[in-house]
N, C-alpha and C positions, 0 to 999 in steps of 0.2 A: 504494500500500500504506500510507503515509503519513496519506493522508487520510482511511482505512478507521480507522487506529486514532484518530484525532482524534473521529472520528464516534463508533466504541465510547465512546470516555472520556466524551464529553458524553453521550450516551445513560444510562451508567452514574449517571454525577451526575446526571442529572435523573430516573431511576427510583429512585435511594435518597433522592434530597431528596422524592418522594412517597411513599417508604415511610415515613419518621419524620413527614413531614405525616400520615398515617392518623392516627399515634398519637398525633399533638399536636392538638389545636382548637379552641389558644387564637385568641381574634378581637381585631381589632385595625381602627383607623379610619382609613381612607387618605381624605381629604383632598384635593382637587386642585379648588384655584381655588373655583367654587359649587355642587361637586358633593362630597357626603359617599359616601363607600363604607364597610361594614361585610362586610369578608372574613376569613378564616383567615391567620393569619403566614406558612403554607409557600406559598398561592397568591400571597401578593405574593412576596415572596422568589423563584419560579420564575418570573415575571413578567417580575421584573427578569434574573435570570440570562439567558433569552429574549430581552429587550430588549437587552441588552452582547453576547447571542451575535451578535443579527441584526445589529445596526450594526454590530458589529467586521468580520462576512464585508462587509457590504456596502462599508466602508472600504478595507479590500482588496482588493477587485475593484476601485474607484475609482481604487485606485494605480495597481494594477496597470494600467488600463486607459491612465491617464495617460503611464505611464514608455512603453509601447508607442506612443502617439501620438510622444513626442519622439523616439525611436527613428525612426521613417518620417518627421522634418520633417529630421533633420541630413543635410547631402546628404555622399555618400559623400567621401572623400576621396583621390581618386585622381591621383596625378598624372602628366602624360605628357607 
């Protein structure tokens, strides 16, 4: 249930960051390395929003998958 509203709320911000990009389109020149881009302010902006969303989940599942591996190396601790 958790995760359903996580989903809403970015959902939510990235459908109003392209309502006011509608109304905005001022352009702007991104830059990178030997390559010139001429885009709209809101499309970089959601770009990047998209880029911190995907790497944050993907960082997370890397933890997460991590802490689970160490979990199944430490041998139980039983003693008899």
């Amino acid at each position: 249930m958790v995760n359903l509203l996580y989903v809403l709320v970015i959902a939510l911000v990235l459908v109003t960051g392209f309502l006011f990009g509608a109304a905005n389109q001022q352009h702007v020149e991104l830059d990178l390395l030997f390559v010139q881009y001429q885009l709209r302010l809101v499309d970089v902006a959601v770009s990047f929003l998209i880029l911190g969303l995907v790497s944050g989940i993907v960082l997370m599942l890397l933890f997460r998958l991590g802490r689970r591996f160490k979990k199944r190396k430490q041998p139980s601790s039983s003693t008899s």
